[in-house]
C-alpha positions in Angstrom: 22.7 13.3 9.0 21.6 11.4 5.7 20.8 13.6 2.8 17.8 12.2 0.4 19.1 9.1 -1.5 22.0 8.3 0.1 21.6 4.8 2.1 20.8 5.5 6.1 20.7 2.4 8.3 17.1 1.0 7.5 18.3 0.9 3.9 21.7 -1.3 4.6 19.3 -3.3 7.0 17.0 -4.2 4.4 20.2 -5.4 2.3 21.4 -7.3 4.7 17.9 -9.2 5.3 17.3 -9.5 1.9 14.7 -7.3 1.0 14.3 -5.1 -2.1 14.0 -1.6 -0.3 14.0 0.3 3.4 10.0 1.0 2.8 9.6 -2.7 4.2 10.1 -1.3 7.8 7.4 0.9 7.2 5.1 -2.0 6.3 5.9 -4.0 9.3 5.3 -1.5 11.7 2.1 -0.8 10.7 1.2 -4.7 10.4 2.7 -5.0 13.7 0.9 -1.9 15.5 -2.8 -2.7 13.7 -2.9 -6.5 12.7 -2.7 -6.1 9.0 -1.5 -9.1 7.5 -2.7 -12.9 9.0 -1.9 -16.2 7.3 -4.7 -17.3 4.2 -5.0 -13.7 3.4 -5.6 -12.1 -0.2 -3.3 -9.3 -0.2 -3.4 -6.5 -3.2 -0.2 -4.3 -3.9 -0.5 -1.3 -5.5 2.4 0.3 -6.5 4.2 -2.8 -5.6 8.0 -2.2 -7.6 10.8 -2.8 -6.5 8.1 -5.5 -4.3 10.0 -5.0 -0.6 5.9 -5.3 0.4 5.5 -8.1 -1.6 8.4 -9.8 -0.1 7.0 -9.3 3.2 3.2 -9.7 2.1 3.9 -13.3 1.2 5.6 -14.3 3.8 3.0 -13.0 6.2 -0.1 -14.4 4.4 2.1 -17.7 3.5 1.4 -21.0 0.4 -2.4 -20.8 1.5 -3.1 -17.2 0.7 -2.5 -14.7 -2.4 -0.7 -11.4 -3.3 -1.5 -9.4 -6.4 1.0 -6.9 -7.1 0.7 -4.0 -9.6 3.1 -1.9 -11.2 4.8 0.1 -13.9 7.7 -1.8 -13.6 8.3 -5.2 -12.5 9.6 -6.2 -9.6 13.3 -6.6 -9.0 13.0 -10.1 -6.8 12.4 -13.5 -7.0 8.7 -14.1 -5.3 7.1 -16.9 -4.5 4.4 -18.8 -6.2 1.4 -17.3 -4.4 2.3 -13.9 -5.9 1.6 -12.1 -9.3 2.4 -9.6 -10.8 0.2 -7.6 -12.9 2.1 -4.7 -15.1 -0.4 -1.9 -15.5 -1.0 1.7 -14.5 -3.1 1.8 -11.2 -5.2 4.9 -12.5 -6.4 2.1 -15.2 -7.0 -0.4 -13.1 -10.7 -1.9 -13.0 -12.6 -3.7 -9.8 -13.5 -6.4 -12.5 -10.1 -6.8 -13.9 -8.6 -7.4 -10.6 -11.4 -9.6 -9.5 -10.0 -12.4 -12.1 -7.1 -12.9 -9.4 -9.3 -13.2 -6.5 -13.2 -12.4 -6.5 -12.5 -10.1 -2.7 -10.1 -9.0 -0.9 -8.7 -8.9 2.7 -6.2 -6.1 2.6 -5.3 -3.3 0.1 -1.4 -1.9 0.3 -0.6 1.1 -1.8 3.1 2.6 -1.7 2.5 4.2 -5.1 4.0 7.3 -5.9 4.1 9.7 -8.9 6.8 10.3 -10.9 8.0 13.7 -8.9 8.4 17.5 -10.3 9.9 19.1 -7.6 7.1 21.3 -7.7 5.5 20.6 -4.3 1.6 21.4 -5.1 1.7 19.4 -8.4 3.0 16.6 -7.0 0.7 16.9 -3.8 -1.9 16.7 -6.2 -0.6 13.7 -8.1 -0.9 11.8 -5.1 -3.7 12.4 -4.1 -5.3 10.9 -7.3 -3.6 8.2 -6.7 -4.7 7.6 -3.4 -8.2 8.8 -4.8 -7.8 5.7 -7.2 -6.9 2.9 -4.4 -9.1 4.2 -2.1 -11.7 3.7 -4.5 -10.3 0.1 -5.5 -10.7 -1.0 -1.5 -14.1 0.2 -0.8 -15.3 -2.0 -4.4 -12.7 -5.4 -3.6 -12.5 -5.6 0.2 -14.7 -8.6 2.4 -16.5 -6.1 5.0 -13.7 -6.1 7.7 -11.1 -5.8 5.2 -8.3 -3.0 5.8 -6.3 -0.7 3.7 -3.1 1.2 3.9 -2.3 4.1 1.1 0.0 6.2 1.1 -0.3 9.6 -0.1 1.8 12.9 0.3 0.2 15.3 2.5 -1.3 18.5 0.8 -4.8 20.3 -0.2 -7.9 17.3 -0.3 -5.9 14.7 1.7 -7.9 15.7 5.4 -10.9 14.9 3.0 -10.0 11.3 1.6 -8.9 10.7 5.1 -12.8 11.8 6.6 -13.8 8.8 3.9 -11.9 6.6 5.4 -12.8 7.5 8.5 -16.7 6.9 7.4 -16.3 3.3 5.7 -14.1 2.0 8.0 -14.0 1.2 12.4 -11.2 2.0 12.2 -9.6 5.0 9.8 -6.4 7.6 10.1 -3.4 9.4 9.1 -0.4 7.7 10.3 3.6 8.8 9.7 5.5 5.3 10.1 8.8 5.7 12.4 10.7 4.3 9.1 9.0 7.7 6.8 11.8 9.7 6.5 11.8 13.0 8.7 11.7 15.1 6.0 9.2 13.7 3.9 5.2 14.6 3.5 4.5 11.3 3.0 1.5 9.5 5.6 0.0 6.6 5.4 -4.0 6.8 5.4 -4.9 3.7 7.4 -8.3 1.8 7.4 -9.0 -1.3 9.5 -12.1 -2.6 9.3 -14.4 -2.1 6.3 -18.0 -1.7 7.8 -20.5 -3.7 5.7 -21.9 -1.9 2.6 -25.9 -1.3 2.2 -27.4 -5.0 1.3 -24.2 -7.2 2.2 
């Protein structure tokens, strides 16, 4: 059995195909089960560091489309030309500020996490306001039909965000990627298909 941080099998994998950590396999298996990521696309990453999803983002959505990636800290791989970086706290982050990249977009990614206590409920809670924030981001930058993917750790308010979802997309869910690891509370709050706003 693999204890938390040491390297399992989907971590030496993603070595070994070049990618900058395991939380790419959780990516693909949700592009491959919903149909996230098509080429032309304008991608945002949230929490994009070390920038596995970005690796994987622009290689999906290809020279002809664009992935904005936001961070703390940079990321720790070469990227392509189609993808930037923008160094800045996603609790500060602006609808306008990221429409100076590209005016819409087609699909919202956030991996973010907080920086962790230990103490379950406080980090829960941290989060969640983080999932509050790109939730919130999505429903302001996405085309109508747009998707989003957030992840968030499971605790008091998440069922909530999740009902949200549920209303502004077709499509909207909890979902635990086979690459999560057992033990953790993390989910993914999925939603595919932003249903037009009032006056679009």
């Amino acid at each position: 059995m693999t204890r938390r941080g040491q390297p399992d099998a989907l971590y030496r994998r993603a070595k070994t195909e070049g990618y900058a950590a395991r939380s790419v396999f959780k990516l693909k298996e949700m592009d491959r089960r919903y149909g996230l990521l098509r080429p032309g696309q304008r991608v945002l990453d949230l929490g994009c560091h070390p920038g596995s999803w970005l690796q994987y983002a622009a290689q999906r959505v290809g020279r002809g489309g664009l992935v904005v990636g936001v961070d703390l800290q940079p990321p720790t791989v070469s990227l392509p030309p189609w993808v930037r970086f923008v160094q800045a706290d996603v609790l500060g982050l602006t609808p306008e500020g990221l429409r100076a990249y590209a005016p819409a977009y087609d699909l919202v990614l956030s991996d973010v996490a907080p920086r962790t206590t230990g103490v379950g409920h406080q980090d829960a809670a941290a989060s969640l306001a983080l999932s509050e924030a790109a939730v919130d981001l999505a429903l302001a930058l996405l085309v109508p039909g747009g998707s989003l993917v957030a992840k968030v750790y499971y605790g008091p308010g998440v069922d909530e965000l999740i009902l949200r979802v549920k209303g502004a997309f077709k499509l909207g869910k909890g979902h635990k990627p086979e690459a999560s690891r057992s033990a953790s509370r993390e989910i993914y709050i999925l939603g595919r298909g932003l249903k037009p706003r009032p006056g679009d």
